[in-house]
N, C-alpha and C positions, 0 to 999 in steps of 0.2 A: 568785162564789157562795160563798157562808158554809159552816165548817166542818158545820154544823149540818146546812146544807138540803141538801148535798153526801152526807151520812150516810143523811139519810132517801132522798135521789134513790138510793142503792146498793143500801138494804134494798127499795126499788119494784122495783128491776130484776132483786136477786134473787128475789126474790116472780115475778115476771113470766119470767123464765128459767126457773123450775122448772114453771110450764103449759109452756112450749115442750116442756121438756125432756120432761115427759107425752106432747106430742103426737107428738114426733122419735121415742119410746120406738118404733111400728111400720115408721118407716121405718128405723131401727137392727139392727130382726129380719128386715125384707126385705133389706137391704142382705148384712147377716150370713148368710146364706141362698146367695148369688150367688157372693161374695166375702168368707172369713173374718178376713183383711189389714185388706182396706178397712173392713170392719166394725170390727174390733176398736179400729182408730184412728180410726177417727169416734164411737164409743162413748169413748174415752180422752179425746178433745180435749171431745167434748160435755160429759160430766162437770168436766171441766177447769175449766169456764166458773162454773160453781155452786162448786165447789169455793177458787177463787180469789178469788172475789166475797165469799164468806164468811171466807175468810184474810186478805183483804184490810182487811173491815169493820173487824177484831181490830186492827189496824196503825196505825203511825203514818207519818207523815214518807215519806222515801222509799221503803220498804219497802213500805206501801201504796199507793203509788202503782207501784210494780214488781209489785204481785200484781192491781192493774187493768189493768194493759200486759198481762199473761200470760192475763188472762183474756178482754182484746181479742182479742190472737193467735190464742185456741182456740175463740174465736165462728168469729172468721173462720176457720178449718182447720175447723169444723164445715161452713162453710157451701159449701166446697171440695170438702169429702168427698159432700156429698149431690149437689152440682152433676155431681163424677166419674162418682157412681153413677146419673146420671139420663143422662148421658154414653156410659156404657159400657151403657144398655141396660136398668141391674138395676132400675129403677121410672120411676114417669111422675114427672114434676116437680110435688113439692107446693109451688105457687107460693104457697101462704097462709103456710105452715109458713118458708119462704123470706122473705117480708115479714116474718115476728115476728121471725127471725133477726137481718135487717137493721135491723129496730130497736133488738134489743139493742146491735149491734153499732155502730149511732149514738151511741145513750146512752154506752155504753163510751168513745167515741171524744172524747164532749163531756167525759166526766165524768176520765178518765185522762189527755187530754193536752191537753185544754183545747178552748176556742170559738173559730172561728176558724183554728185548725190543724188541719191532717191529718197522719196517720200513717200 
């Protein structure tokens, strides 16, 4: 994949993260509600995710690709935190909300460490 089409595939995914992020937004107040821990840190990694993707863009060379590792990690710690709290009780499992996740969290995975490899 060309530097190019790699650029614009980040700026989709950021675009597509921040609906998620919209939709995570109530189950972040339920969670946080239950459990102020658990909340705080699924609101910290969620953020994380946008946050990184954008730092990221900014980047070159390894560095950018160190700030799409980081932002792999806090999809997935997002998607940890919602699974704990559906776990422990504090909401019913939003299985839609969970699929977008794992999509980002694919894209992530193709676009930060390549096709064909897992992380």
């Amino acid at each position: 994949m060309g530097a190019g089409r790699r650029e614009v595939t980040m700026l989709e995914v950021y675009r597509r993260y921040l609906g998620v992020l919209t939709r995570l937004r109530p189950v972040l107040v339920a969670v946080e509600r239950r459990d102020a821990d658990l909340g705080r840190q699924c609101r910290r990694a969620a953020c994380s995710v946008a946050l990184n993707l954008s730092e990221g863009s900014g980047s070159e060379g390894g560095t950018r690709r160190q700030r799409y590792l980081t932002a792999l990690g806090s999809a997935r710690e997002t998607v940890a935190c919602v699974e704990v709290a559906v776990a422990l009780g504090y909401l019913e499992e939003p299985a839609a909300l969970l699929r977008e996740l794992g999509g980002v969290v694919g894209t992530l995975v193709v676009l930060a460490v390549g096709k064909g490899q897992r992380r």
